[in-house]
PDB file of N, CA, C and O in Angstrom, chain B, residues numbered from 101:
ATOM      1  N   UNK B 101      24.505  32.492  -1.485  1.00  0.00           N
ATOM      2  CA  UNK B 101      24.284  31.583  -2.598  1.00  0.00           C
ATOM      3  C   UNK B 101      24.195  30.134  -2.107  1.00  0.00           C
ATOM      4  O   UNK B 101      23.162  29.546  -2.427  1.00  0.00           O
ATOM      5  N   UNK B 102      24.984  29.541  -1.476  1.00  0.00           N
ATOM      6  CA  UNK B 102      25.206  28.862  -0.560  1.00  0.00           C
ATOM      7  C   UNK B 102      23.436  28.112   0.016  1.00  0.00           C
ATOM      8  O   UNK B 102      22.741  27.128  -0.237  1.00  0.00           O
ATOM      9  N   UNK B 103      23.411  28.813   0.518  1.00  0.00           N
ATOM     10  CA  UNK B 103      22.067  28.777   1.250  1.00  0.00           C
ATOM     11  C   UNK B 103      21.065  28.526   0.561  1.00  0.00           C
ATOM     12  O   UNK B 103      20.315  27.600   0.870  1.00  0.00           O
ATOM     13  N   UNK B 104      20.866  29.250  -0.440  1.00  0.00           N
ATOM     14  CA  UNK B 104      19.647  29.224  -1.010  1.00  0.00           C
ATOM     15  C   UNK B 104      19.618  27.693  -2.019  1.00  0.00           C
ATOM     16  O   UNK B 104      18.679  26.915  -2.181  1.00  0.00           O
ATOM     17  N   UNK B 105      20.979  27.645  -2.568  1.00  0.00           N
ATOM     18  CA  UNK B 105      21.477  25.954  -3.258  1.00  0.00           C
ATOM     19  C   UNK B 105      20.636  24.783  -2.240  1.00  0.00           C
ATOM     20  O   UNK B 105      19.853  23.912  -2.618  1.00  0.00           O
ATOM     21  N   UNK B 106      21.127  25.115  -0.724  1.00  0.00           N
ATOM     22  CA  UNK B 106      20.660  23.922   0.046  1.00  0.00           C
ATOM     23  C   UNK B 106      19.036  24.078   0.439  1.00  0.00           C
ATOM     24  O   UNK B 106      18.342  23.139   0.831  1.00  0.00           O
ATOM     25  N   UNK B 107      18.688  25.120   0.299  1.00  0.00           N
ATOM     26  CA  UNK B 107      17.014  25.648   0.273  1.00  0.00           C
ATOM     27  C   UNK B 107      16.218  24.706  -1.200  1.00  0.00           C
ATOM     28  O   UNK B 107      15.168  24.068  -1.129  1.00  0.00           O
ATOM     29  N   UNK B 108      16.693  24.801  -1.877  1.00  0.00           N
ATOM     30  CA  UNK B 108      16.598  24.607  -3.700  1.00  0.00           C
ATOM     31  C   UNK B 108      16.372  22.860  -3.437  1.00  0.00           C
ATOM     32  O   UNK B 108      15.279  22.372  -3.725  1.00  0.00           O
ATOM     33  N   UNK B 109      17.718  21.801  -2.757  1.00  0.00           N
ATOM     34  CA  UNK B 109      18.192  20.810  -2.818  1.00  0.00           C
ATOM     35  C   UNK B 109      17.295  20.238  -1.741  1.00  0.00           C
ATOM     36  O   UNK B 109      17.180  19.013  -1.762  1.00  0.00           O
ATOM     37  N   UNK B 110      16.491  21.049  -0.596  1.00  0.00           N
ATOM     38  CA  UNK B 110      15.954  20.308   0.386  1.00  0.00           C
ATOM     39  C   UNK B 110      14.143  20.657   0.010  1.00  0.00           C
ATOM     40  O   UNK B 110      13.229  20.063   0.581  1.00  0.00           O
ATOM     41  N   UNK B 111      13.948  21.694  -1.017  1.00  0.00           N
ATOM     42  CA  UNK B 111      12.869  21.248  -1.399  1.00  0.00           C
ATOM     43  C   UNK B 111      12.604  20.296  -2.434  1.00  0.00           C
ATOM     44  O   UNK B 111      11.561  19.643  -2.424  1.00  0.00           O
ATOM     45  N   UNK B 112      13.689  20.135  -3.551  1.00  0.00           N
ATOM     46  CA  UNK B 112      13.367  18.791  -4.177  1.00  0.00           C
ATOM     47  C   UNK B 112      13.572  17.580  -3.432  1.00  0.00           C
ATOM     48  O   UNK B 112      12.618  16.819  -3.595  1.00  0.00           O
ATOM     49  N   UNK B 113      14.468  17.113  -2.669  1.00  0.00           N
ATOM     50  CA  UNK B 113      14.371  16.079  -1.864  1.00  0.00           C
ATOM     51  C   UNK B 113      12.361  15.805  -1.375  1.00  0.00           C
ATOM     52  O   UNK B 113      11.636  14.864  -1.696  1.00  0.00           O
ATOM     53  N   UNK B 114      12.011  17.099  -0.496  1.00  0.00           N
ATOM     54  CA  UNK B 114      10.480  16.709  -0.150  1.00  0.00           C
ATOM     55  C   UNK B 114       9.497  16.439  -0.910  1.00  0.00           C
ATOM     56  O   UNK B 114       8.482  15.782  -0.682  1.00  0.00           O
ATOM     57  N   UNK B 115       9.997  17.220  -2.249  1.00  0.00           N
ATOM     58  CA  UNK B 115       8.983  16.930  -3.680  1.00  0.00           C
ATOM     59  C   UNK B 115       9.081  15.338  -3.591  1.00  0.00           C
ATOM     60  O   UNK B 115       8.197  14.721  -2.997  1.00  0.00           O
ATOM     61  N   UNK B 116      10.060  14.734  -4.129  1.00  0.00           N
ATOM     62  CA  UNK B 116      10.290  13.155  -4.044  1.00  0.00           C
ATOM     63  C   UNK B 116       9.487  12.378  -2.811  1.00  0.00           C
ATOM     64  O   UNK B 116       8.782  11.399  -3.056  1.00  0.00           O
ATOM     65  N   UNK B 117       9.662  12.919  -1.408  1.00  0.00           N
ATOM     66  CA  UNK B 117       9.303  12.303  -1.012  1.00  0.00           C
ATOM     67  C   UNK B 117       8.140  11.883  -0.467  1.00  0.00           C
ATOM     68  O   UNK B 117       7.802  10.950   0.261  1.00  0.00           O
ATOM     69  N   UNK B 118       7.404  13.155  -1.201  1.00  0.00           N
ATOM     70  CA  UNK B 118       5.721  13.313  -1.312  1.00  0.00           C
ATOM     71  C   UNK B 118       5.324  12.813  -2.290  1.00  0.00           C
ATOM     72  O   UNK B 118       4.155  12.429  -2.243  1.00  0.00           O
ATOM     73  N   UNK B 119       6.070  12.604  -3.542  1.00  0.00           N
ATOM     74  CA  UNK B 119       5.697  11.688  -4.616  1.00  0.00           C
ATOM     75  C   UNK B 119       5.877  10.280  -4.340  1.00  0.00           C
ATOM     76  O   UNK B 119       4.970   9.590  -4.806  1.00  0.00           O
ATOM     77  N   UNK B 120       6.796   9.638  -3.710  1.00  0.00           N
ATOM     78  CA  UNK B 120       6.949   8.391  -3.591  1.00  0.00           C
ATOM     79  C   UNK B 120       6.072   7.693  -2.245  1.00  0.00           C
ATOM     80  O   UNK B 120       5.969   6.479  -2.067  1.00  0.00           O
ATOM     81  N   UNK B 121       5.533   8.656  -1.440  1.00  0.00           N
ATOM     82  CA  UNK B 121       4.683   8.473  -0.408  1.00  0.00           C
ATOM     83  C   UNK B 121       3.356   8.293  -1.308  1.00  0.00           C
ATOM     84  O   UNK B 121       2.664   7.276  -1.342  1.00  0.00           O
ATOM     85  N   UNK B 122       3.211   9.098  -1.796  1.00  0.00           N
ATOM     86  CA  UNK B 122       1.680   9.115  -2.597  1.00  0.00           C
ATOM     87  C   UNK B 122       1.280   7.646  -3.351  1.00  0.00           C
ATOM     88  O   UNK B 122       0.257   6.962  -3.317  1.00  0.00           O
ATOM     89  N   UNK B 123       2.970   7.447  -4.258  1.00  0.00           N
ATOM     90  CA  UNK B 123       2.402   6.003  -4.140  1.00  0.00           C
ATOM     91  C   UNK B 123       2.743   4.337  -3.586  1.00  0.00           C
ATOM     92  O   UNK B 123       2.529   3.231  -4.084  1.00  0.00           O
ATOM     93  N   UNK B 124       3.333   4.772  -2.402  1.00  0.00           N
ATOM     94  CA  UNK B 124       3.464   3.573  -1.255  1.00  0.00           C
ATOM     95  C   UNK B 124       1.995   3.607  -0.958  1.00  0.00           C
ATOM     96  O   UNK B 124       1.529   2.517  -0.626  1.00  0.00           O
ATOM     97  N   UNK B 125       0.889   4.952  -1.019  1.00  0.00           N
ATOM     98  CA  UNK B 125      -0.566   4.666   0.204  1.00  0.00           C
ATOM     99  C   UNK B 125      -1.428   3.862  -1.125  1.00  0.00           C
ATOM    100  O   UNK B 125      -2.633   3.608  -1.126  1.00  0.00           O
ATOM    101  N   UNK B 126      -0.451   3.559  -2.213  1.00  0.00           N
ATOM    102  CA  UNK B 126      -1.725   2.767  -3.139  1.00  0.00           C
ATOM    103  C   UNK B 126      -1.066   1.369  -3.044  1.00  0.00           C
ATOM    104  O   UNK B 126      -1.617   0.584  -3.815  1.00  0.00           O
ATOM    105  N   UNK B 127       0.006   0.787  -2.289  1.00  0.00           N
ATOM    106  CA  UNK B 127      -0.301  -0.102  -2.739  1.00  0.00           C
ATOM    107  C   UNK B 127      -0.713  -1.397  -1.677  1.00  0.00           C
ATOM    108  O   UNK B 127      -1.053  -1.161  -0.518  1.00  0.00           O
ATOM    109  N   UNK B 128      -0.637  -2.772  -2.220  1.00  0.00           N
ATOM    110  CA  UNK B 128      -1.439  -3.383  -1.576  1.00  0.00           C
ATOM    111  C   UNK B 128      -1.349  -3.984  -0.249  1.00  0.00           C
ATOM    112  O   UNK B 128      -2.175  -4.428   0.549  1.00  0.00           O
ATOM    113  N   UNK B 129       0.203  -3.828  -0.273  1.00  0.00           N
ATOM    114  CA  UNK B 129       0.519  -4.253   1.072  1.00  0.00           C
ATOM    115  C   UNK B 129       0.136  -3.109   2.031  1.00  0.00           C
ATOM    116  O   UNK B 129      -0.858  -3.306   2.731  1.00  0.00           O
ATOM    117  N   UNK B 130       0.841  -1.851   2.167  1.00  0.00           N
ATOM    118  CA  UNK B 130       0.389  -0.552   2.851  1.00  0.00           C
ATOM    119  C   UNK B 130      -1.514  -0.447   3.366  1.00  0.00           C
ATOM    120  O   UNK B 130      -1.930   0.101   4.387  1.00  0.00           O
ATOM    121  N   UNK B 131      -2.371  -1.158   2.290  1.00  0.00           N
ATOM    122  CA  UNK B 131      -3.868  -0.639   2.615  1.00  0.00           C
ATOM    123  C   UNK B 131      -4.326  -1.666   3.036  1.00  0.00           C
ATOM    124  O   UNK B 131      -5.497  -1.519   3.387  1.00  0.00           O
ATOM    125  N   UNK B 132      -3.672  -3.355   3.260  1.00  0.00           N
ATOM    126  CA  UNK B 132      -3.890  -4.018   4.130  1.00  0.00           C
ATOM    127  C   UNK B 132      -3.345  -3.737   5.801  1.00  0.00           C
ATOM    128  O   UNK B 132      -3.882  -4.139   6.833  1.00  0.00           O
ATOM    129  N   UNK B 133      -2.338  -3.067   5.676  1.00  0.00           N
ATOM    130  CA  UNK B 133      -2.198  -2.490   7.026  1.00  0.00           C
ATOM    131  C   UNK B 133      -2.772  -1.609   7.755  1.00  0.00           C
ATOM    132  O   UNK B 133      -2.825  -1.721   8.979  1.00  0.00           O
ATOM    133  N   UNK B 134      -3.413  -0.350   6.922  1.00  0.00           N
ATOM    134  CA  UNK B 134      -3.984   0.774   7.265  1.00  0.00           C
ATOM    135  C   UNK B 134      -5.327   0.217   7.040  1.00  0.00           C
ATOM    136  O   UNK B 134      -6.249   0.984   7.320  1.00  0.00           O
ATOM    137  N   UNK B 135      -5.560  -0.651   6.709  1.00  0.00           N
ATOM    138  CA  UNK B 135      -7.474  -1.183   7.076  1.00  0.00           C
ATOM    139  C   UNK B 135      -7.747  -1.817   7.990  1.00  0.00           C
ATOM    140  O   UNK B 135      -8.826  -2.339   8.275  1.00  0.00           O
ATOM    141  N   UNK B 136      -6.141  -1.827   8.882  1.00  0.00           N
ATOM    142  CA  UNK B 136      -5.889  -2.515   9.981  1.00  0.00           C
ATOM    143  C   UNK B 136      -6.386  -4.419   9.904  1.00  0.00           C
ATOM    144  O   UNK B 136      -6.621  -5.009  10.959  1.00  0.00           O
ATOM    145  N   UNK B 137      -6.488  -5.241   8.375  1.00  0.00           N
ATOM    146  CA  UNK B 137      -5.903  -6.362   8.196  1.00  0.00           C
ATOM    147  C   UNK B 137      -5.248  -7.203   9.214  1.00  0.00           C
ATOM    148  O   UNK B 137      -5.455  -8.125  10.002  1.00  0.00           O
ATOM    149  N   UNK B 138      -4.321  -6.369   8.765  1.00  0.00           N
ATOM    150  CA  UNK B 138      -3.014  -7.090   9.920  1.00  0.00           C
ATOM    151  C   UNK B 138      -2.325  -6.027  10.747  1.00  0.00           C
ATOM    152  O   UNK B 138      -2.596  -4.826  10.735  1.00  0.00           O
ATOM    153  N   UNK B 139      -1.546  -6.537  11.351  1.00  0.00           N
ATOM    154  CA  UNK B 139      -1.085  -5.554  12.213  1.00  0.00           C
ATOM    155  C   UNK B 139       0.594  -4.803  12.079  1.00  0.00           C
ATOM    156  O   UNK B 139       1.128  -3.700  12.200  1.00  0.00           O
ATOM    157  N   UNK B 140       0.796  -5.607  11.895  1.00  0.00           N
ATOM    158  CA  UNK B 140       2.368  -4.993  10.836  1.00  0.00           C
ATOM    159  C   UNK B 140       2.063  -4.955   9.345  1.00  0.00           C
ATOM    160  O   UNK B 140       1.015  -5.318   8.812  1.00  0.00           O
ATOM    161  N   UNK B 141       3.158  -4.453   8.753  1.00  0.00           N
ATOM    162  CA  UNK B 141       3.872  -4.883   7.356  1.00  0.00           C
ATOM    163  C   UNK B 141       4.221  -6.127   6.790  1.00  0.00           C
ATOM    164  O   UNK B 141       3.888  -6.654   5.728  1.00  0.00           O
ATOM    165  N   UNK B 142       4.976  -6.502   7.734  1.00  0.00           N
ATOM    166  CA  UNK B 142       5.229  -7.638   7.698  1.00  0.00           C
ATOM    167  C   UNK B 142       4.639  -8.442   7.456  1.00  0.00           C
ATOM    168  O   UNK B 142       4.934  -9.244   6.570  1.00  0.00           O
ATOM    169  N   UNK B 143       3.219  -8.519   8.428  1.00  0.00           N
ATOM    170  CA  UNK B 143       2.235  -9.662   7.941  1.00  0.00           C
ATOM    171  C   UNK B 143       1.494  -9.353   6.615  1.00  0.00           C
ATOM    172  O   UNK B 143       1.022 -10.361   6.087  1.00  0.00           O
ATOM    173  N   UNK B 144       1.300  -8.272   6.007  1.00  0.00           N
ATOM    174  CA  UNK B 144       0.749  -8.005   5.001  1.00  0.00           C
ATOM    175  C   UNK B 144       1.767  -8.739   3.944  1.00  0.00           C
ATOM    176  O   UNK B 144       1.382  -9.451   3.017  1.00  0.00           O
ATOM    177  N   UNK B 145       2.685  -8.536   4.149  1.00  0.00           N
ATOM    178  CA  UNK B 145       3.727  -8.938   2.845  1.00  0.00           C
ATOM    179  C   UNK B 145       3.373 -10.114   3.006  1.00  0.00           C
ATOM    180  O   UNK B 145       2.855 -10.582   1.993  1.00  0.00           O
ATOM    181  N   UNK B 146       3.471 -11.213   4.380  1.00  0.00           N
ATOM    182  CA  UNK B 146       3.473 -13.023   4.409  1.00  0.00           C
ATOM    183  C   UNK B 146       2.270 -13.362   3.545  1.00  0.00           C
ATOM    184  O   UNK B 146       2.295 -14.166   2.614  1.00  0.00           O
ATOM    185  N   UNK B 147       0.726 -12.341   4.137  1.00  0.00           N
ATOM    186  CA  UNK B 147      -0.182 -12.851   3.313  1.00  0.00           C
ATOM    187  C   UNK B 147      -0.523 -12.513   2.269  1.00  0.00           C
ATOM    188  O   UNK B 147      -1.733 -12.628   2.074  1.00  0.00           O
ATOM    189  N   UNK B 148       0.366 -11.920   1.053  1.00  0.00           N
ATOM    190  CA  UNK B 148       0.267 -11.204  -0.484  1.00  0.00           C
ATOM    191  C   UNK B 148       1.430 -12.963  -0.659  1.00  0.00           C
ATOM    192  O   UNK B 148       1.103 -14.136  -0.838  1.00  0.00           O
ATOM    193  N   UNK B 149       2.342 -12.503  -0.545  1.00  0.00           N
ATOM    194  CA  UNK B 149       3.303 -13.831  -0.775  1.00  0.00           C
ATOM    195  C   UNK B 149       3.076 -14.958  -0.500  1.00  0.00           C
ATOM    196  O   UNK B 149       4.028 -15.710  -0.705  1.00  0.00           O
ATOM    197  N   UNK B 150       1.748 -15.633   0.084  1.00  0.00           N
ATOM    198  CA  UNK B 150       1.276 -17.352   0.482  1.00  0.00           C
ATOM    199  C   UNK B 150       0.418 -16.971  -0.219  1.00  0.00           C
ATOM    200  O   UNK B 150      -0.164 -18.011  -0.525  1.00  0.00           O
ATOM    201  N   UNK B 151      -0.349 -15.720  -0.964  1.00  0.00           N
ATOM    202  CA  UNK B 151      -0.919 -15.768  -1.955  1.00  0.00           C
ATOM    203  C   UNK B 151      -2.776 -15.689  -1.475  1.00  0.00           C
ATOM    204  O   UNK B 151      -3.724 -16.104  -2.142  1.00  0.00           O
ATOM    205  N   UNK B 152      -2.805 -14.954   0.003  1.00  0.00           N
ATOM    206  CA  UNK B 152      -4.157 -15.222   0.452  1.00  0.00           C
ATOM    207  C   UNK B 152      -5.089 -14.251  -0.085  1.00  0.00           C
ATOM    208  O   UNK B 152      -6.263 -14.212   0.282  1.00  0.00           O
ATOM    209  N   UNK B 153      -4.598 -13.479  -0.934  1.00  0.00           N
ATOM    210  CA  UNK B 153      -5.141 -11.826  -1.202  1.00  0.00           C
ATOM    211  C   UNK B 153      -5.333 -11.921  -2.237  1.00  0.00           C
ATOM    212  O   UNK B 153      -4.486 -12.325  -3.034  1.00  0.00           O
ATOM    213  N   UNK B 154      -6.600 -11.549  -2.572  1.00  0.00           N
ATOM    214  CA  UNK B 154      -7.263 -11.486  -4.479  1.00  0.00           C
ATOM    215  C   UNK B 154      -7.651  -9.820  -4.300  1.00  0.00           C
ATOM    216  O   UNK B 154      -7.883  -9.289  -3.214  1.00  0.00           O
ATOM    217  N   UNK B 155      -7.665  -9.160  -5.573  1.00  0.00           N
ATOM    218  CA  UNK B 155      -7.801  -8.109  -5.859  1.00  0.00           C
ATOM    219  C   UNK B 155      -8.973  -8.329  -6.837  1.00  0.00           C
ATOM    220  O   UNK B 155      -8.495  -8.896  -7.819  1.00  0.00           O
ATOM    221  N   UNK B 156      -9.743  -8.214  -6.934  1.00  0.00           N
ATOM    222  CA  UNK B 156     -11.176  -8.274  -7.899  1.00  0.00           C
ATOM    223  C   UNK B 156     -11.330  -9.885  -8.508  1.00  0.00           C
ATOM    224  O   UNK B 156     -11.483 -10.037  -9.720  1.00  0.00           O
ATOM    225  N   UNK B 157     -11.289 -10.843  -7.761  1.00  0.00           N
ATOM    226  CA  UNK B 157     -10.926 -11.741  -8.093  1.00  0.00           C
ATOM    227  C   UNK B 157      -9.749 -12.587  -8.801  1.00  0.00           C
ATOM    228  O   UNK B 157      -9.642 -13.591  -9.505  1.00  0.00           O
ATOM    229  N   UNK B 158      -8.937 -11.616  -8.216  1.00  0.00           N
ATOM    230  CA  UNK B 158      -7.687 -12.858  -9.039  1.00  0.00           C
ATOM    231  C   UNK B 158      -6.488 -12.885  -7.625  1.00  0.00           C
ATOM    232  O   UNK B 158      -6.219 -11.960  -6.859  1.00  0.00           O
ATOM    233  N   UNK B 159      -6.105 -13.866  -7.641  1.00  0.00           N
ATOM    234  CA  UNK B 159      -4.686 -13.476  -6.973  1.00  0.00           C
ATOM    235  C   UNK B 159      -3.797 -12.904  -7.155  1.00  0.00           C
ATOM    236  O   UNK B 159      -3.412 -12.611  -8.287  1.00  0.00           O
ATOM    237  N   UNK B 160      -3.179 -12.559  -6.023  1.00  0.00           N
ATOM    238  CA  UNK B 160      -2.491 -11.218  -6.780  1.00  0.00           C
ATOM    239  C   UNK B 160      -1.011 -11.749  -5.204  1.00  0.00           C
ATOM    240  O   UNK B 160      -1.194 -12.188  -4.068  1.00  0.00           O
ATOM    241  N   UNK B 161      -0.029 -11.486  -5.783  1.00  0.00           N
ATOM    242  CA  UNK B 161       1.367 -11.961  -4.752  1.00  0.00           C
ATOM    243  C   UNK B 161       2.472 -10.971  -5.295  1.00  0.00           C
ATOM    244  O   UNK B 161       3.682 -11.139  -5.142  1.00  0.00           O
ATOM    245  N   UNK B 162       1.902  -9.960  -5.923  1.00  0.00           N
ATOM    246  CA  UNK B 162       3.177  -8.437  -5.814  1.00  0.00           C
ATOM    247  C   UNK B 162       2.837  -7.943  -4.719  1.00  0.00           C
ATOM    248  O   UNK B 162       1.639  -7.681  -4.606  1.00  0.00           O
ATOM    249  N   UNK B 163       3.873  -7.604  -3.388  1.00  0.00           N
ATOM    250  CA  UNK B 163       3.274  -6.468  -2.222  1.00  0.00           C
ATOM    251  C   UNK B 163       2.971  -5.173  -2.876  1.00  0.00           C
ATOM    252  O   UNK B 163       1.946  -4.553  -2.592  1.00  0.00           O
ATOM    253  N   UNK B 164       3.927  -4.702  -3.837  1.00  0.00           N
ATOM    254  CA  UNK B 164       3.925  -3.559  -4.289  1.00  0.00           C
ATOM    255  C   UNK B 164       2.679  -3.380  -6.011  1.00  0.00           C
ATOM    256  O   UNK B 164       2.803  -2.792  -7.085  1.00  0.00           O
ATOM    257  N   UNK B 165       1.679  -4.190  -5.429  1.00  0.00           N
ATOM    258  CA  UNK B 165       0.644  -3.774  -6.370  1.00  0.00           C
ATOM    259  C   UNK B 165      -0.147  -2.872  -6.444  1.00  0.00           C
ATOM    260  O   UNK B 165      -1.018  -2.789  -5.578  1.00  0.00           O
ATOM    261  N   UNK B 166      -0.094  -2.104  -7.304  1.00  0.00           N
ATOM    262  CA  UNK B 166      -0.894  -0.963  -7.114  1.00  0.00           C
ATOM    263  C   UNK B 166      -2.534  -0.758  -7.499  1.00  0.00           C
ATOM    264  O   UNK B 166      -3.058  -0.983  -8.590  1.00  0.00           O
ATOM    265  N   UNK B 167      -3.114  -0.312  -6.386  1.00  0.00           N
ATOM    266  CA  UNK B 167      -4.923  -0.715  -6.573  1.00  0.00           C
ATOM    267  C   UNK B 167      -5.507   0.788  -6.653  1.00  0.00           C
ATOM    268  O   UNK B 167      -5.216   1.886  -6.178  1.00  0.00           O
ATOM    269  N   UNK B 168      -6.641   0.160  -7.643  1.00  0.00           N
ATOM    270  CA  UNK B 168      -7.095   2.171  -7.595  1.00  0.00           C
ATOM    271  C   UNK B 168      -8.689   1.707  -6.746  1.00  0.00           C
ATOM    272  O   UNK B 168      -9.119   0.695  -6.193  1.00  0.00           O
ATOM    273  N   UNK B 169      -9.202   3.100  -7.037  1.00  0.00           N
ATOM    274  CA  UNK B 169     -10.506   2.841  -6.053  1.00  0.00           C
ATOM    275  C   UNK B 169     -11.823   2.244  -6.322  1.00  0.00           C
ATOM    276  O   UNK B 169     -12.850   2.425  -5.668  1.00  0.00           O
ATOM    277  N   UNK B 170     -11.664   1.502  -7.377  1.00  0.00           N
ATOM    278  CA  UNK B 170     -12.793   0.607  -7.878  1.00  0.00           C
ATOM    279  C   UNK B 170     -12.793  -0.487  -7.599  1.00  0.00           C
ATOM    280  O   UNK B 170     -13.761  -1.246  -7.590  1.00  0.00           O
ATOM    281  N   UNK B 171     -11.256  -0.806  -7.226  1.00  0.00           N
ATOM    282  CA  UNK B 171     -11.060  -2.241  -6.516  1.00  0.00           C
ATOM    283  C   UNK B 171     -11.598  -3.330  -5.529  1.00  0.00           C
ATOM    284  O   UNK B 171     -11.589  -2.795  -4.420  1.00  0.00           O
ATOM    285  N   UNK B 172     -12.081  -4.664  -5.418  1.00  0.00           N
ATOM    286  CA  UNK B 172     -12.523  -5.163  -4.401  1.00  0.00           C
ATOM    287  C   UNK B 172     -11.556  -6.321  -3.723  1.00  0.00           C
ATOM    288  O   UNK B 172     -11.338  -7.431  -4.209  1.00  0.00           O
ATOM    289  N   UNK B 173     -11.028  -5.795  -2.481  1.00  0.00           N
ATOM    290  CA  UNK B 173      -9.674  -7.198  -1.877  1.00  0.00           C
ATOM    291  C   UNK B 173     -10.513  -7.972  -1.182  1.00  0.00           C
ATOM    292  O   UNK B 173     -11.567  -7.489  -0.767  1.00  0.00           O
ATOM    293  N   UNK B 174     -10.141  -9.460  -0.915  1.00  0.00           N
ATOM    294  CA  UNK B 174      -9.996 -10.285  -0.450  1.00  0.00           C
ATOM    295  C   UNK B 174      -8.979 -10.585   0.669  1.00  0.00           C
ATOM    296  O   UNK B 174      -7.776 -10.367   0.521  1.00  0.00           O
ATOM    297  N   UNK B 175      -9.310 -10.899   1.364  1.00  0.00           N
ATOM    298  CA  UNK B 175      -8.381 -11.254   2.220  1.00  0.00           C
ATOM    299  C   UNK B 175      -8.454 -12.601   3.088  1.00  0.00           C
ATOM    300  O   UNK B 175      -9.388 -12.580   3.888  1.00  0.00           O
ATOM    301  N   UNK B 176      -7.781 -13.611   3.105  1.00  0.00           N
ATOM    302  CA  UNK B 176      -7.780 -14.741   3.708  1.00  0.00           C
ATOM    303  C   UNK B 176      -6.978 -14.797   4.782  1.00  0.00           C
ATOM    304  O   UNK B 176      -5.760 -14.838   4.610  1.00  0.00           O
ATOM    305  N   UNK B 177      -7.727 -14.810   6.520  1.00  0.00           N
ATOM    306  CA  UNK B 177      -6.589 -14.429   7.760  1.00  0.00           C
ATOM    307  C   UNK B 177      -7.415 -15.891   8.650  1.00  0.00           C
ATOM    308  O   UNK B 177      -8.504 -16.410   8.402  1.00  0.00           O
ATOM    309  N   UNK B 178      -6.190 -16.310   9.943  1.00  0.00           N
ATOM    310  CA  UNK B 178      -6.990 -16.666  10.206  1.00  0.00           C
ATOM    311  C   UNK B 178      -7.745 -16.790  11.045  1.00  0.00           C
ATOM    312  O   UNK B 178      -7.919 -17.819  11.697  1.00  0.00           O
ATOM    313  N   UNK B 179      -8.654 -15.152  11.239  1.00  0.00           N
ATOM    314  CA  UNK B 179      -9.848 -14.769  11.419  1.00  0.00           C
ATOM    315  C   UNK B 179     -11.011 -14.922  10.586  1.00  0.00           C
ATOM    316  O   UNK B 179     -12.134 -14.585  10.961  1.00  0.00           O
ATOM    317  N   UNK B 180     -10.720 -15.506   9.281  1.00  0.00           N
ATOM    318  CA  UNK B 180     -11.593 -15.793   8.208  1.00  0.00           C
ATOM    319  C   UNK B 180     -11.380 -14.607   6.698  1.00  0.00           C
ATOM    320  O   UNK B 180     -10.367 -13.929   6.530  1.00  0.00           O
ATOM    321  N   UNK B 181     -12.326 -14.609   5.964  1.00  0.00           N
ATOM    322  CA  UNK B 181     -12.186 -13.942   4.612  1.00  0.00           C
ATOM    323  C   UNK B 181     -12.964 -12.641   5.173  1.00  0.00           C
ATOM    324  O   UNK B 181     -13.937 -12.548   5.922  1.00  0.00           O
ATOM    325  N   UNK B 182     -11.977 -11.445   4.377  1.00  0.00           N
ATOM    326  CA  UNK B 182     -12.502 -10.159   5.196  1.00  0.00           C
ATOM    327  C   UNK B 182     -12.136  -9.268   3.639  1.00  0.00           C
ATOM    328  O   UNK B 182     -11.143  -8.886   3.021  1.00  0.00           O
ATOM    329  N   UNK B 183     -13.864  -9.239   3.487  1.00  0.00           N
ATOM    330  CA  UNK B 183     -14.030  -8.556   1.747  1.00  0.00           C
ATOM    331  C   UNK B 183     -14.152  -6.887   1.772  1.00  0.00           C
ATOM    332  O   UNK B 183     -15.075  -6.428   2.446  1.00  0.00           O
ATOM    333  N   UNK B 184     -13.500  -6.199   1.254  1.00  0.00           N
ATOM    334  CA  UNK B 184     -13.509  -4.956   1.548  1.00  0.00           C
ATOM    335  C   UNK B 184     -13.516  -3.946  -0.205  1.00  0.00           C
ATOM    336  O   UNK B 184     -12.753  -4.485  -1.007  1.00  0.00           O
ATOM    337  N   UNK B 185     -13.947  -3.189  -0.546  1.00  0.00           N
ATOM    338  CA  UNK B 185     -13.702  -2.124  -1.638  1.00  0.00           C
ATOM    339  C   UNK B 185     -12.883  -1.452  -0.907  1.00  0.00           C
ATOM    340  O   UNK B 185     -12.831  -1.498   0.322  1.00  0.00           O
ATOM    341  N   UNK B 186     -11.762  -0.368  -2.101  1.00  0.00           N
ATOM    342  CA  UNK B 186     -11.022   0.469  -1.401  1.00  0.00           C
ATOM    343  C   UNK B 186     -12.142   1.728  -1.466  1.00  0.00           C
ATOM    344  O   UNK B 186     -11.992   2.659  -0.674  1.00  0.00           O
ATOM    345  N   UNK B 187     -13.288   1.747  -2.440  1.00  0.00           N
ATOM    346  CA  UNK B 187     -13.783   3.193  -2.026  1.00  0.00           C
ATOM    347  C   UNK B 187     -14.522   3.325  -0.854  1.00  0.00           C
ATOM    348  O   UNK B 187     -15.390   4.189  -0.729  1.00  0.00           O
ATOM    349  N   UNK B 188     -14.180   2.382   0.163  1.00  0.00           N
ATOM    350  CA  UNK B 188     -14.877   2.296   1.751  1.00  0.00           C
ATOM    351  C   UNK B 188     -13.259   3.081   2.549  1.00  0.00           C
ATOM    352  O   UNK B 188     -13.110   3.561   3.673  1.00  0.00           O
ATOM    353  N   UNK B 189     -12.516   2.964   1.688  1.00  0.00           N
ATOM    354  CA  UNK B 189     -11.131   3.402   2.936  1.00  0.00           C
ATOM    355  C   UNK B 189     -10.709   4.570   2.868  1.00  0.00           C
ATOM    356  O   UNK B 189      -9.818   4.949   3.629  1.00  0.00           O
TER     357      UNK B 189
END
């Protein structure tokens, strides 16, 4: 009985953590990193928070904004402005 409780308890744990993964890959800080943007996290968060990042034209300074795939980012580095849709990623 035992066993099967911690079988039960370690597949809801992975449920969660496939749900909460699913939506860390939407948001805006995460798909400036994985579009390779920047190169950490870190820097993704500095440039959502100095406010260099527009999401379909607006600024946008939540890291944790969530973008769907119709979206067009902005990005201000300084390598210059680097315009991207997410339905390219």
């Amino acid at each position: 009985k035992s066993l099967k409780l911690v079988y039960r308890n370690l597949q809801d744990y992975f449920e969660k953590m496939r749900f909460y993964k699913k939506g860390l890959e939407k948001t805006l800080a995460y798909i400036l990193y994985k579009k390779q943007v920047v190169s950490t996290m870190t820097n993704a968060l500095q440039l959502i928070n100095e406010g260099n990042v527009q999401v379909n034209n607006k600024k946008v300074n939540l890291p944790n904004y969530i973008c769907n795939s119709k979206d067009t980012i902005w990005v201000k580095t300084s390598k210059g402005i680097q315009k991207f849709r997410l339905t390219d990623f």
